[in-house]
N, C-alpha and C positions, 0 to 999 in steps of 0.2 A: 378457606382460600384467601392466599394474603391480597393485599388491594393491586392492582395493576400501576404499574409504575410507567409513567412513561411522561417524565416533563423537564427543563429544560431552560439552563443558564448563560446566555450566550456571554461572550466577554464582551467588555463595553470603554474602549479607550476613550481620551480626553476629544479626543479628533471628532469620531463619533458623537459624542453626547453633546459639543458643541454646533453640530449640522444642526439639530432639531427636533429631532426624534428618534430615540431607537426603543428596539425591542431591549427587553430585560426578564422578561420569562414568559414561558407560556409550558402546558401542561395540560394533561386529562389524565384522572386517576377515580377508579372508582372504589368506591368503599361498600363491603358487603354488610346484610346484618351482624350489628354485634360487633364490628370489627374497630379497634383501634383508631379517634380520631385527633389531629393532623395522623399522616404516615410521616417519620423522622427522612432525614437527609436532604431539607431544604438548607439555605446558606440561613445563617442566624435571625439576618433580618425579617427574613419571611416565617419562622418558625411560631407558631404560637400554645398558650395553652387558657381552654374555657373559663378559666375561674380568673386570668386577667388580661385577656383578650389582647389584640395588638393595634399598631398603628404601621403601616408600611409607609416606604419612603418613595414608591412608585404610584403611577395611575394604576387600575387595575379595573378590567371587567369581567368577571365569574358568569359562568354560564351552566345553570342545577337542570340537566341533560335527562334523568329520571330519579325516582326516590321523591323523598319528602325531609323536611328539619326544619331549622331555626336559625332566627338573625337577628343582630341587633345591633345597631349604632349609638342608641344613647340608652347607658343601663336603665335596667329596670322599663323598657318599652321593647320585649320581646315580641317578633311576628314571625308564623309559622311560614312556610316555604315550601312549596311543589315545585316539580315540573315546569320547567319552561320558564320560571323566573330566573331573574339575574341579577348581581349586586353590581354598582358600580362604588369603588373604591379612590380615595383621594390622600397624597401623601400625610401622612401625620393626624390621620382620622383614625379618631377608635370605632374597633370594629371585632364582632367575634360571629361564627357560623360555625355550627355542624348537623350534618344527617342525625336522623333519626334511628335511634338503637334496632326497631323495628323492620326499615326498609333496607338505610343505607341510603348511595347515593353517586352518582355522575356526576362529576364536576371539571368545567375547561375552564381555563381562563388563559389572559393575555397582559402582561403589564408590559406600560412604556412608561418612559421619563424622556424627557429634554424642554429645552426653553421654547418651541412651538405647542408642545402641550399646554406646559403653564399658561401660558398665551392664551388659549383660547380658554382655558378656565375663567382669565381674569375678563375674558371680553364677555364671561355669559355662555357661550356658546358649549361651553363645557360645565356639568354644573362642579359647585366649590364645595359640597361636602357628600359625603358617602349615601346611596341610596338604593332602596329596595325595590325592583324593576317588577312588577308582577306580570307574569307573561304576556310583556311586552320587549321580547326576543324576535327581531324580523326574520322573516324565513330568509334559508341558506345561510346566516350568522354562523348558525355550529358547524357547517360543513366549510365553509371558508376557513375557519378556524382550524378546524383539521387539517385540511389541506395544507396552511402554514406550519403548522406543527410536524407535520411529515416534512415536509422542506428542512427543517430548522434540527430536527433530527438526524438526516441525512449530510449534516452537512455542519458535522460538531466540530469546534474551534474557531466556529470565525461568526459574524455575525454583522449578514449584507443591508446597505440602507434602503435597500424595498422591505425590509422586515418589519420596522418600525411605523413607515408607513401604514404599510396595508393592516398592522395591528389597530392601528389612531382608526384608519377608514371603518374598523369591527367594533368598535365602539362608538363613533359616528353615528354608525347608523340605526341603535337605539336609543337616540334622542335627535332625529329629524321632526323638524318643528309640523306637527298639526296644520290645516287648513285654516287661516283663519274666518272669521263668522264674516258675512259683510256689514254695515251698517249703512243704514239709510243718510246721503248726504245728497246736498245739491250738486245741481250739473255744475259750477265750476268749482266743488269742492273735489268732484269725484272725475272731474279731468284733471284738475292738478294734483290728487293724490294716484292716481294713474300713472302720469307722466313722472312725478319724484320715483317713484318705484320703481320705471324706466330706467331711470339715471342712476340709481342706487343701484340698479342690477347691473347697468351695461357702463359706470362710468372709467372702468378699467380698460375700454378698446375706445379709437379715436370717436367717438357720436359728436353730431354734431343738434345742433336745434332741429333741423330738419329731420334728423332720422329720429328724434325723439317724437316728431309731431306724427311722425308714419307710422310709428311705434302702438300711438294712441290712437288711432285712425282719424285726424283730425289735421285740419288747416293749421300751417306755420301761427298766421295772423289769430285765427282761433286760437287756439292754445298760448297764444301771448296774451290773451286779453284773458281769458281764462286764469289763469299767475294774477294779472292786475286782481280780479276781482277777488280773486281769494289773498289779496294783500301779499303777496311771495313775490321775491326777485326775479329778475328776470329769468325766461326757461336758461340763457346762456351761462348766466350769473350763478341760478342752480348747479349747473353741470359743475364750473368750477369750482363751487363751495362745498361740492359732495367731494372734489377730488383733495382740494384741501385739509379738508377735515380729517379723510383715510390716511395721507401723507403726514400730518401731525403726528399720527395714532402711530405710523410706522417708526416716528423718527422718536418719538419717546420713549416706542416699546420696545425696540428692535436695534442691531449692531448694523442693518442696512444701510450703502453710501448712500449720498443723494439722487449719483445715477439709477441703484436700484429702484429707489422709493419712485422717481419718475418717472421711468416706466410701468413698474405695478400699478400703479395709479392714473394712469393712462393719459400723461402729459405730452407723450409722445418725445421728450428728449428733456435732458435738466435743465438745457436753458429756456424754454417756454414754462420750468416748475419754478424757478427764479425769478421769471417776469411777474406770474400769477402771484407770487406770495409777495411782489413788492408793490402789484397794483392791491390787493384785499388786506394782506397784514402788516405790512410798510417795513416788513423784512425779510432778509433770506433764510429758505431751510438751513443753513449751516451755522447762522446766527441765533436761529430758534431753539437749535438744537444745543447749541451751546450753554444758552440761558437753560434752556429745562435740565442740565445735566449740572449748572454748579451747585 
């Protein structure tokens, strides 16, 4: 029985891949015992063969749905492969997989490209080289993915910017960062690592000192003196120096105006992001931006 075909190139103009993110393929194909692996009819780039593996030009997440095989990112450190694992794939990474002659094998995956992806690679939040997921696939992953690929099938020649998204969100979501551990600190370490957290989570909407002290269930005055002891600027000082920091980060990494970056960053308008950056950096985001760009 030959392998199930059924995967999927969408087209991808300049307009598109400049948004942020789009899809660029997804597919599910399974391979029986014995059966021929890759199956032919992918576009060049994606095509590969065992004995000199490849490197794509896209992100990618594989998802090995039944069967068993093999993987490997850096020759000569092959590891075997069930169920339920998953590779993640990174442009220009070598990389080689196949089922076992024995079972065979499920395999879906999704790739994207654009300059939001890259983006979060470089920030970390995506990792930067190719890696072997051992079932640690979150539930509902392969059925959203299906469900995309039904879509994207449905609906050959074109290729809409929900596609790419929701592809980046299935990859996302195996690698949601863990709980971390607590550690033992003082009370005014562990109210102002409380309240910084606060402000790193919420510094994007207008907060002010106050809702950061409500935030930590503690007095205005409390919490200011809490910052004193643990040596940090003020709670209000914090809020802006967290907003400044993200707004560098934007204007370095990103083709965003300064309008943009002011509002993502929750200055409330650019001319209060112009005040901020000429009372802490003794210049404007436009001036900044310029110096980091010659």
């Amino acid at each position: 029985m030959p392998a199930t075909r059924s995967f999927h190139y969408p087209p991808l103009d300049a307009a598109s891949l400049r948004a942020g993110c789009c899809l660029t393929s997804i597919g599910t194909l399974t391979y029986h015992p014995r059966e021929p692996y890759p199956q032919a009819g992918h576009p060049k780039d994606f095509e590969f063969q065992w004995a000199r593996g490849r490197k794509l030009p896209d992100f990618a997440l594989v998802l090995i749905l039944s069967g068993r095989g093999e993987w490997e990112a850096v020759r000569g450190r092959r590891q075997r492969v069930a169920a339920g694992d998953a590779f993640f794939l990174v442009p220009g990474g070598w990389h080689r997989y196949r089922p076992d002659p024995a079972t065979g094998w499920t395999e879906s995956w999704v790739c994207v490209q654009g300059p939001s992806v890259h983006s979060l690679a470089s920030s970390g939040l995506l990792p930067g080289h190719g890696l072997h997921l051992r079932g640690a696939v979150p539930r509902g992953v392969p059925e959203k993915m299906e469900r995309l690929r039904r879509e994207v099938a449905g609906k050959s020649g074109t290729n809409l910017p929900s596609w790419g998204l929701r592809a980046l969100t299935l990859i996302l979501d195996c690698f949601e960062p863990s709980t971390p551990m607590a550690r033992p600190a003082s009370p005014a370490a562990s109210a102002a690592d409380t309240a910084l957290q606060f402000i790193r989570d919420h510094a994007h909407r207008p907060i002010r000192v106050r809702d950061v002290a409500t935030g930590c269930g503690l007095e205005r005055r409390t919490l200011e003196r809490r910052f004193r002891r643990a040596g940090l600027p003020s709670v209000g000082r914090s809020i802006i120096l967290e907003r400044i920091h993200r707004s560098e980060m934007l204007l370095a990494e990103t083709g965003m105006q300064v309008k943009e970056v002011a509002y993502a960053c929750g200055f409330g308008s650019p001319q209060r992001m112009i005040y901020d950056f000429r009372r802490v950096r003794g210049t404007t985001p436009g001036r900044l931006r310029s110096r980091k760009t010659v």
